[in-house]
C-alpha positions in Angstrom: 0.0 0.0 0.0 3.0 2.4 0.6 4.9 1.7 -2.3 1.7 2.3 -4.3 1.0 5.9 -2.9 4.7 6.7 -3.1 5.4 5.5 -6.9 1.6 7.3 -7.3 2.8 10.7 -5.6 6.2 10.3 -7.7 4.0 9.7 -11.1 2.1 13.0 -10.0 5.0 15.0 -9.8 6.6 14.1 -12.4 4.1 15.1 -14.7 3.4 18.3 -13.1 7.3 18.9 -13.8 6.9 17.8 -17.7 3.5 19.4 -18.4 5.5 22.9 -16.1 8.6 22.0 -18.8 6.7 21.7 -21.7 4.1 24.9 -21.3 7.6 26.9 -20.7 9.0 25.7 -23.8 5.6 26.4 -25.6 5.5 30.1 -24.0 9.3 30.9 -24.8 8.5 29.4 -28.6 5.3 31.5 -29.1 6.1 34.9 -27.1 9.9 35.2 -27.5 10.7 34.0 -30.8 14.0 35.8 -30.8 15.0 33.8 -27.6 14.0 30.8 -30.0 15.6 31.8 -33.0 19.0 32.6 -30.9 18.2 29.0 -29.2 18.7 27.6 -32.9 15.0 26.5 -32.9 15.4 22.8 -31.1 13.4 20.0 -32.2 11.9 17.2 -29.7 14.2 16.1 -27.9 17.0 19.2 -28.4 14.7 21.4 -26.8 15.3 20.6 -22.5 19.4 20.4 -24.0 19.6 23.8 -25.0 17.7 24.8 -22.3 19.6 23.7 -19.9 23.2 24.2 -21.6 24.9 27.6 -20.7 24.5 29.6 -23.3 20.7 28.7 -23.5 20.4 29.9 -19.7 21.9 33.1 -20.9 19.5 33.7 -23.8 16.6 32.8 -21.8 17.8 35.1 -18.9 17.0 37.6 -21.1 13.4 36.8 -21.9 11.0 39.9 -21.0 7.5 38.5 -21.5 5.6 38.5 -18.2 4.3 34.6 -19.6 7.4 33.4 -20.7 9.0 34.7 -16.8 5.9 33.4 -14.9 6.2 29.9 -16.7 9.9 29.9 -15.7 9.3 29.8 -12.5 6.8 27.6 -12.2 9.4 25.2 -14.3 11.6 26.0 -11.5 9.4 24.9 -9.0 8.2 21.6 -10.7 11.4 20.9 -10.5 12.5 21.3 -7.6 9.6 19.9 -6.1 10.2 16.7 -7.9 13.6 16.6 -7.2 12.6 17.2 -3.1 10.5 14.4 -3.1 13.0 11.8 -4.7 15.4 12.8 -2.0 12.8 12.7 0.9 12.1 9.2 -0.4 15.5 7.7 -0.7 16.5 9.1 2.2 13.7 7.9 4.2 14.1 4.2 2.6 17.8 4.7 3.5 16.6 5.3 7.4 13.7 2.7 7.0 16.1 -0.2 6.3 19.0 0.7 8.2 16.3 0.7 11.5 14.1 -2.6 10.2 
C-alpha cells in the first residue's frame, strides 16, 4: 500500500514537472521568438538540452514577457519539487532499512 502511494505521488510530480517544462517551452517558442531563434530553434528532444546548456540559460535570462517569466518559475518549482520528493524518499528508505 506504501509503495503504491509513493510510486503514485512520484508519477504525479513528475508530470506536473513535464507538463511545467513543456508549457515553458511552448511560451518561450510562441512569445519570445527571438529567444527561440538565438536557441537555434530545437526540435523534440534538443529542446530541454539547450535549455539547460549555458548559453541557452543566458539567452533565456533575457526573456521579457511577463508569460514566458511566470512559466519559468513555475518550471523551476516543478522541478524542484520533484527533485525534493525523490530525496525525501531515498533518504527515508535509507533510514527505514537501516532501522528494520
Amino acid at each position: 500500500m506504501i509503495i503504491t502511494i509513493v510510486i503514485l505521488l512520484w508519477a504525479l510530480f513528475m508530470a506536473r514537472a513535464v507538463i511545467a517544462e513543456y508549457k515553458y517551452y511552448q511560451a518561450v517558442k510562441m512569445f519570445e521568438p527571438e529567444i527561440w531563434q538565438a536557441l537555434g530553434q530545437p526540435k523534440f528532444l534538443m529542446i530541454p538540452i539547450m535549455f539547460v546548456s549555458g548559453d541557452g540559460l543566458n539567452h533565456l535570462k533575457g526573456a521579457t514577457d511577463k508569460r514566458v517569466c511566470r512559466l519559468a518559475i513555475k518550471h523551476r518549482q516543478a522541478g524542484n519539487l520533484f527533485i525534493f520528493y525523490v530525496v525525501f524518499v531515498l533518504l527515508a528508505s535509507i533510514v527505514f532499512f537501516k532501522f528494520s
